[in-house]
Structures are given as structure tokens and as C-alpha cells.
N, CA, C and O of each residue as an XYZ file, in Angstrom:
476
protein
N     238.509   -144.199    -40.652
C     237.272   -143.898    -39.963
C     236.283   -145.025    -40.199
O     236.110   -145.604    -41.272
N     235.571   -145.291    -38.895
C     234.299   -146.099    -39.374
C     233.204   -145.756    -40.134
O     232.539   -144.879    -39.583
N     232.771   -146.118    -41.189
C     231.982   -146.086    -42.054
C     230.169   -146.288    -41.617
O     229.166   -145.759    -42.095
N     230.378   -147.415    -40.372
C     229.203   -147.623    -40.084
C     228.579   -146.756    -39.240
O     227.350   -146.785    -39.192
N     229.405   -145.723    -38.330
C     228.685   -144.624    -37.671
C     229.403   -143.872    -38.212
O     230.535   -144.029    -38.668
N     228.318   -142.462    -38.148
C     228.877   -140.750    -38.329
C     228.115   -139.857    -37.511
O     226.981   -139.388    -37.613
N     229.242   -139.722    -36.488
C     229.060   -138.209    -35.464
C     227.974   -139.269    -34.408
O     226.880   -138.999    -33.914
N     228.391   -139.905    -34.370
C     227.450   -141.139    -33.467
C     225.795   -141.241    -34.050
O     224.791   -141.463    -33.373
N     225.900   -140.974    -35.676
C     224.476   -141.407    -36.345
C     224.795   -142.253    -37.070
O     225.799   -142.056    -37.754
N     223.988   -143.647    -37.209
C     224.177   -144.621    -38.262
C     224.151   -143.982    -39.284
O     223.386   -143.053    -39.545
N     225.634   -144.776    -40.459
C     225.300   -144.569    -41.432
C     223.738   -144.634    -42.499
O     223.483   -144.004    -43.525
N     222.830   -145.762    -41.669
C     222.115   -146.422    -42.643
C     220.303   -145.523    -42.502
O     219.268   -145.660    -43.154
N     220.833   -144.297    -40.866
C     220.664   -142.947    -40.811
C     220.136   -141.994    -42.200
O     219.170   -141.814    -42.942
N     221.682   -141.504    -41.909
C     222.420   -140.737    -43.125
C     222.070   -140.790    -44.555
O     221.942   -139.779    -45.245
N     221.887   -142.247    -45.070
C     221.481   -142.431    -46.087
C     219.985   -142.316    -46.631
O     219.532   -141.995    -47.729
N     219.335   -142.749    -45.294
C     217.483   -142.564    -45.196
C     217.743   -140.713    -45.509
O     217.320   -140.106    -46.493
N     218.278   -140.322    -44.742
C     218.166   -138.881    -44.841
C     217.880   -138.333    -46.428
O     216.882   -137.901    -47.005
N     219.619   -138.640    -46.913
C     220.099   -138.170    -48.686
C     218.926   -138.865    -49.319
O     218.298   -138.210    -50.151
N     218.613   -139.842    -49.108
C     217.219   -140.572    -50.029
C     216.047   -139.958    -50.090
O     215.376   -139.879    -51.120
N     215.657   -139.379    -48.731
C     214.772   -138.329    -49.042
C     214.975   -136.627    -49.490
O     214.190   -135.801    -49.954
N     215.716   -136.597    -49.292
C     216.180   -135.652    -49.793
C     216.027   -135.837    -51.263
O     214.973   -135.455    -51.771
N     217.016   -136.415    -52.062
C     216.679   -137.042    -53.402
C     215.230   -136.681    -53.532
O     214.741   -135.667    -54.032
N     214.562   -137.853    -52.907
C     212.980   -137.533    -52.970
C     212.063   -136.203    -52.943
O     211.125   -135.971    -53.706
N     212.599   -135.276    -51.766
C     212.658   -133.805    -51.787
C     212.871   -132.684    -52.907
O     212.030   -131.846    -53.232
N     214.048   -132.817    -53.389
C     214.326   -132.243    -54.675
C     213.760   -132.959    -56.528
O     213.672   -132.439    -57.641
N     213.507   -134.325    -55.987
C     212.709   -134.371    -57.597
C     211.218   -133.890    -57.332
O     210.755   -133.235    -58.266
N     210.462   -134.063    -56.360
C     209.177   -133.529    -56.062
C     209.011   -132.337    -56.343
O     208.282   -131.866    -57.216
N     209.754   -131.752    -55.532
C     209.739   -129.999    -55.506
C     210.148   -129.454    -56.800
O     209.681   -128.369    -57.145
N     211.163   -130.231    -57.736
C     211.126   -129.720    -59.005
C     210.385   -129.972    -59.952
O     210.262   -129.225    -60.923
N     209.845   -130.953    -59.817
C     208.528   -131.610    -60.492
C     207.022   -130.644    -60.646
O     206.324   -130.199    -61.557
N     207.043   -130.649    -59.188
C     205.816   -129.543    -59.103
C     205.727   -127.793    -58.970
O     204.787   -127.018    -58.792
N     207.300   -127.605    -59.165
C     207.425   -125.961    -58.895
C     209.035   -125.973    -59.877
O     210.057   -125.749    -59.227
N     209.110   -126.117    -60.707
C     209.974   -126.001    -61.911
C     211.445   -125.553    -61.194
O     212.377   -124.994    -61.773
N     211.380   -126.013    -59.575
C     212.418   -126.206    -58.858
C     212.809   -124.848    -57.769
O     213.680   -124.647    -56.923
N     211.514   -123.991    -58.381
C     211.479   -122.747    -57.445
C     211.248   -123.113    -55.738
O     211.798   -122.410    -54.890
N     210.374   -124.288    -55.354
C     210.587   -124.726    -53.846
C     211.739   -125.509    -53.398
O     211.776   -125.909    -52.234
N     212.956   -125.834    -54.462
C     214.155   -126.773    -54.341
C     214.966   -125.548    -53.226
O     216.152   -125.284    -53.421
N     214.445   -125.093    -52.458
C     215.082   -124.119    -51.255
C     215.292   -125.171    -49.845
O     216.204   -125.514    -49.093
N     213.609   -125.459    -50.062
C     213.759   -126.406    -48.434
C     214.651   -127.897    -48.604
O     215.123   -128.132    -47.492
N     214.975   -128.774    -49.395
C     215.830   -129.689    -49.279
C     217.133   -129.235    -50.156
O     217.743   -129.996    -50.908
N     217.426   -127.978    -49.947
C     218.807   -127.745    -50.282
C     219.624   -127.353    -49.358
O     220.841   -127.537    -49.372
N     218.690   -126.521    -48.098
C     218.697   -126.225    -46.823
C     219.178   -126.959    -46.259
O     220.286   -126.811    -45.744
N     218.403   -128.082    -46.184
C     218.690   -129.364    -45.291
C     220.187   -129.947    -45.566
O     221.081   -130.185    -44.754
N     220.155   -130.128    -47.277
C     221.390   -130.862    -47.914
C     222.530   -129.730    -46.743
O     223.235   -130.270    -45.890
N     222.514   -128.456    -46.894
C     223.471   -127.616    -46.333
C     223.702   -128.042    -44.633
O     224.710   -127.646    -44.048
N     222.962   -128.638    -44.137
C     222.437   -128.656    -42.451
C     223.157   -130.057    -42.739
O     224.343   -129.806    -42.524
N     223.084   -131.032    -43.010
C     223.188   -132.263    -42.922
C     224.642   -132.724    -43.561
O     225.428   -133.566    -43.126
N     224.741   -131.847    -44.804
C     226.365   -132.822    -45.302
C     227.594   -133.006    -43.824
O     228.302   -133.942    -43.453
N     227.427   -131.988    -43.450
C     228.972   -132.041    -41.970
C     228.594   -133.084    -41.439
O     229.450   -133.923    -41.162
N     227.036   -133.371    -41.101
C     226.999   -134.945    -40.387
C     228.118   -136.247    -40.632
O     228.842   -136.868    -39.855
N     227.844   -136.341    -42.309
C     228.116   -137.270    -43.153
C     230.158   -136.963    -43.669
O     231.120   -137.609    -44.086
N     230.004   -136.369    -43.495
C     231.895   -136.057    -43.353
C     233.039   -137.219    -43.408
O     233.546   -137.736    -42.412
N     233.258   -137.440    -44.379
C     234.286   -138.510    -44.376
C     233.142   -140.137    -44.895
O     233.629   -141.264    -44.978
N     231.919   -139.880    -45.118
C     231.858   -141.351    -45.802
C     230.753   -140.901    -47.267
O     230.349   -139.767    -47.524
N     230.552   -141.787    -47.811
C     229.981   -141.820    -49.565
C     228.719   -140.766    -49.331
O     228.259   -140.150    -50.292
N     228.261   -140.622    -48.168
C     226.666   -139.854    -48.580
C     227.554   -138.537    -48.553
O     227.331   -137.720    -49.446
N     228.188   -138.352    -47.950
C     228.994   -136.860    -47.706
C     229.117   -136.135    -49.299
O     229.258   -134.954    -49.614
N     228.977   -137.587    -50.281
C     229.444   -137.291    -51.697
C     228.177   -136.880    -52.671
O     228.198   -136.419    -53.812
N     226.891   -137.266    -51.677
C     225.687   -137.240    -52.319
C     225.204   -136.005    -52.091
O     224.755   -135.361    -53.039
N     225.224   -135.272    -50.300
C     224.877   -134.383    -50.647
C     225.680   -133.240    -51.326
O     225.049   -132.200    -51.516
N     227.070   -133.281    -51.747
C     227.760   -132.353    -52.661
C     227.018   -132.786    -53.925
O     226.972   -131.868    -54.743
N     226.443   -133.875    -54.313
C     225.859   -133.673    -55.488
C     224.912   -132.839    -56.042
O     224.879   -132.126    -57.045
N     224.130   -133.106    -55.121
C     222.639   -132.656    -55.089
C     222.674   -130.991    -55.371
O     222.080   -130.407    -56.277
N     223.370   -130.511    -54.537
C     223.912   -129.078    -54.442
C     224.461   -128.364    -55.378
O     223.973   -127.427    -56.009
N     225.615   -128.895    -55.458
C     225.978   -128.569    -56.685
C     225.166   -129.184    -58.421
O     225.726   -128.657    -59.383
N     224.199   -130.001    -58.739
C     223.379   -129.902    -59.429
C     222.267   -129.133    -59.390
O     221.589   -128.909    -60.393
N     221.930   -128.545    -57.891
C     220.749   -127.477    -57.888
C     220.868   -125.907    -58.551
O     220.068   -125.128    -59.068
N     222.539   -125.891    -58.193
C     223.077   -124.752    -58.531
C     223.651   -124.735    -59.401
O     224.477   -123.822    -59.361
N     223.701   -125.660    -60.827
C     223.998   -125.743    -62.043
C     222.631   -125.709    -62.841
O     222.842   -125.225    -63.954
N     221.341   -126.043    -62.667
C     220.366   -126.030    -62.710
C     219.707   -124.444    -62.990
O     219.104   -124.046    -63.986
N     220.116   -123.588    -61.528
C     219.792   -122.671    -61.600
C     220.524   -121.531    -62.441
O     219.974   -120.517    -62.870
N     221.719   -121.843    -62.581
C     222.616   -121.369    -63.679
C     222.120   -121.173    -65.094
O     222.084   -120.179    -65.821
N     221.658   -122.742    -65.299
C     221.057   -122.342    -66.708
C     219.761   -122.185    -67.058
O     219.378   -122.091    -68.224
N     219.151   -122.155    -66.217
C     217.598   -121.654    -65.930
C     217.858   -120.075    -65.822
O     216.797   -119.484    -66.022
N     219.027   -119.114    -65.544
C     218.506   -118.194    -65.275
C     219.226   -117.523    -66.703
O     218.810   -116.447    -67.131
N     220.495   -118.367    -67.488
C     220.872   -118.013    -68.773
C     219.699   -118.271    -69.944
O     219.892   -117.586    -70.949
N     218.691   -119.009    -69.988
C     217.438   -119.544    -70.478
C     216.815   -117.961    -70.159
O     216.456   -117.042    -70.894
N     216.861   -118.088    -69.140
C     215.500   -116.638    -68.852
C     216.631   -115.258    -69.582
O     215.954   -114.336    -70.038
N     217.745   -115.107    -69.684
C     218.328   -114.167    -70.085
C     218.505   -113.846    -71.550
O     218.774   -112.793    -72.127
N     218.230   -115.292    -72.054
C     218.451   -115.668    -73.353
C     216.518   -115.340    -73.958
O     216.062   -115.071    -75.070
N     215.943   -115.511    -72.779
C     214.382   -115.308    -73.564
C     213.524   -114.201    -73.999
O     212.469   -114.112    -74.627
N     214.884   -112.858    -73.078
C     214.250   -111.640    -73.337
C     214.817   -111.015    -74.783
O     215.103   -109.836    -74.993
N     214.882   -111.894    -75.518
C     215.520   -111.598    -76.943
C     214.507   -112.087    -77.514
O     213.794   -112.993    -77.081
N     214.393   -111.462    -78.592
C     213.285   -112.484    -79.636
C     213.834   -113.295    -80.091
O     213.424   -114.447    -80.232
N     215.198   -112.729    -80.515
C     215.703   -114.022    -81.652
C     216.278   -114.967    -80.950
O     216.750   -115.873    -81.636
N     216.424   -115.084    -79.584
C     217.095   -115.988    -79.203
C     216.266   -117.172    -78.487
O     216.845   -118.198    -78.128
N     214.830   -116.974    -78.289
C     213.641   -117.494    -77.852
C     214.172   -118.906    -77.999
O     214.487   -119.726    -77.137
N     214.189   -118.975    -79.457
C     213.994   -120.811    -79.481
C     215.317   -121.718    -78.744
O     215.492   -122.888    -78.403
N     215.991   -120.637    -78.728
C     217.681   -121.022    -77.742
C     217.163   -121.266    -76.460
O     217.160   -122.362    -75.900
N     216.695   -120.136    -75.982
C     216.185   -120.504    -74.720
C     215.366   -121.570    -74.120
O     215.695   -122.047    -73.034
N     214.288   -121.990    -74.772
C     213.899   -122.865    -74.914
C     214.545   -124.495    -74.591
O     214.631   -125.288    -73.654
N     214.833   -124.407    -75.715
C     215.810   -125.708    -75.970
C     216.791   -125.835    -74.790
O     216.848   -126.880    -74.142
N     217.828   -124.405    -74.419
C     218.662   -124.725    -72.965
C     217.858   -125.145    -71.651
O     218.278   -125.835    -70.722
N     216.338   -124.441    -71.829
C     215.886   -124.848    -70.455
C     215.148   -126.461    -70.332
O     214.981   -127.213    -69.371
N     214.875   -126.547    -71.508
C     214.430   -128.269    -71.720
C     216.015   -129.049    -71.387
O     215.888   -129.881    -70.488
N     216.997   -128.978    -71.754
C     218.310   -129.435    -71.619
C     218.349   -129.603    -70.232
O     218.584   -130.671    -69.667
N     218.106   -128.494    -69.672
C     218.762   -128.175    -68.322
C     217.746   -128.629    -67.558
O     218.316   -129.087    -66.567
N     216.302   -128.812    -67.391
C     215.375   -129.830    -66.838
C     216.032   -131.145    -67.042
O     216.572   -131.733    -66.105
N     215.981   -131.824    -68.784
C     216.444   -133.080    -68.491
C     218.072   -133.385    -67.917
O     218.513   -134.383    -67.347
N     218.499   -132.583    -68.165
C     220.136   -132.643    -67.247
C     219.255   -133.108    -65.642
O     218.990   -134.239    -65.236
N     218.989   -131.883    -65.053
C     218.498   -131.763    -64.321
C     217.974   -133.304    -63.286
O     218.468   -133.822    -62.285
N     216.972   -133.577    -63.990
C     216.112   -134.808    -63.777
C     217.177   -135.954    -63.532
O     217.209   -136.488    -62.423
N     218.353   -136.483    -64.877
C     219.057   -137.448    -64.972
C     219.983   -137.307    -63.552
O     220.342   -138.325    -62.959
N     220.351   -135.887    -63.042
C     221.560   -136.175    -62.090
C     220.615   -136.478    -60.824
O     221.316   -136.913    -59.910
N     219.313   -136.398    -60.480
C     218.720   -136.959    -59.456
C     218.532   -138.377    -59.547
O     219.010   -139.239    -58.809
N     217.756   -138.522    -60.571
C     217.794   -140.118    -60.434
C     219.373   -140.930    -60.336
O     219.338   -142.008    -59.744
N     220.571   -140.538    -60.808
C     221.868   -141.340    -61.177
C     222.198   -141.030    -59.672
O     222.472   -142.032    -59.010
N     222.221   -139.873    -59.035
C     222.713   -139.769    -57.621
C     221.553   -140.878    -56.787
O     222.137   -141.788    -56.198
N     220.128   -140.904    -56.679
C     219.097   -141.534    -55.908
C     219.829   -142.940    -56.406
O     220.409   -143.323    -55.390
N     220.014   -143.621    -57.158
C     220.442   -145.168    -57.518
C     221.580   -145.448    -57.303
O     221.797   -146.652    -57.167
N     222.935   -144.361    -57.165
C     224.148   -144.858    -56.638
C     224.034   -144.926    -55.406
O     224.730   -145.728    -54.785
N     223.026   -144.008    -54.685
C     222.890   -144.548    -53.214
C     222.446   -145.166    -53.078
O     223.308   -145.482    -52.258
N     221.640   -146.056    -52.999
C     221.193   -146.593    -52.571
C     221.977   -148.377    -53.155
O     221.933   -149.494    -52.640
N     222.638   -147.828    -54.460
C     224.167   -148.789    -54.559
C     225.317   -148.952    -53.677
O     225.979   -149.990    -53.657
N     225.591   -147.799    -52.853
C     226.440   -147.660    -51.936
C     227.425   -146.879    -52.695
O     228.589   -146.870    -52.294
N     227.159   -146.359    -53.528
C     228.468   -145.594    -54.575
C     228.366   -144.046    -54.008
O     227.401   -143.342    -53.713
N     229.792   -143.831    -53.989
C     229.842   -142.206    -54.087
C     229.511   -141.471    -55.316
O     229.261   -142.188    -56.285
N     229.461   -140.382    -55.466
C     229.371   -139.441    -56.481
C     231.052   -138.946    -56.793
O     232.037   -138.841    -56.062
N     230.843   -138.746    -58.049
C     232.262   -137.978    -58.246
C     231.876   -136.378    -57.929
O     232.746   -135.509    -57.991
């Protein structure tokens, strides 16, 4: 397949897209502890079939699947907080899981714009 178009959209499209997107999801988690990460996850869902068969196709499986690992342990954090004794656990997993969090946006935002897929 050609790399340089997808579904008759430039790749270089596609990639403006995932970049904001990127941009979309560190904002929105930045300023809403990722509770507005709905509207560019949406999109990620609307947009990966575009990208089908080349490297961004790999970005937005990232993104996604880090939103929803995110929320995983954000909601074991909140499960873990209705304990007393387990408070400072909780804690600590949801600081983890922010900076997890944070690192797989920026490492996905810089391989694209490297031209690298995601594993």
C-alpha cells in the first residue's frame, strides 16, 4: 500500500490530525485530571479506520489504549481510597498512573512526528 495517501487523505493529513489529538488528550488531562479525555478519544475512535494500514494507524491505538489503562488505574486508586488503610496506596498508584500517563503522550507525540510507529 501507498504510504503517502490514506482513503484518498494525505498521509501528512493524518498525522496533523494524531498530533492534535496528542495535543487534545495532554490538555484535557492536564486541566480535567482526564475526565474531558472523552472528546479526543471520540475522534481517535472516528479517525483510526482512516489511517488503516500506515504508522499513525499505530498512534491512534496508542492513545486509546493508554486512555483506557489510565482509567483502569484511576478507578483501582479510587477503589483503593475508600479504605483508610489503603489511602497512601492509592495515592501513590494515582500519581504513578498520571506520570505513566503523561510519559505515554509525550513518547507517542515525538515518535510521530519521528515517523515511528507505536508498538
Amino acid at each position: 500500500m501507498d504510504h503517502t495517501v490514506v482513503n484518498d487523505i494525505p498521509l501528512e493529513g493524518s498525522k496533523q490530525t494524531a498530533r492534535l489529538l496528542y495535543i487534545g488528550h495532554a490538555a484535557t488531562f492536564l486541566f480535567s485530571l482526564g475526565l474531558l479525555n472523552l472528546i479526543p478519544l471520540i475522534i481517535n475512535y472516528i479517525k483510526r479506520p482512516e489511517t488503516q494500514g500506515t504508522f499513525v494507524y499505530s498512534h491512534h491505538s496508542w492513545m486509546l489504549r493508554s486512555f483506557w489503562i489510565y482509567i483502569a488505574l484511576v478507578i483501582a486508586a479510587g477503589i483503593m481510597f475508600v479504605t483508610i488503610i489503603l489511602i497512601p496506596l492509592a495515592w501513590l498508584l494515582w500519581v504513578g498512573a498520571w506520570i505513566w500517563y503523561a510519559y505515554r503522550l509525550v513518547k507517542g507525540f515525538l515518535d510521530l512526528n519521528s515517523n515511528r510507529a507505536m508498538e
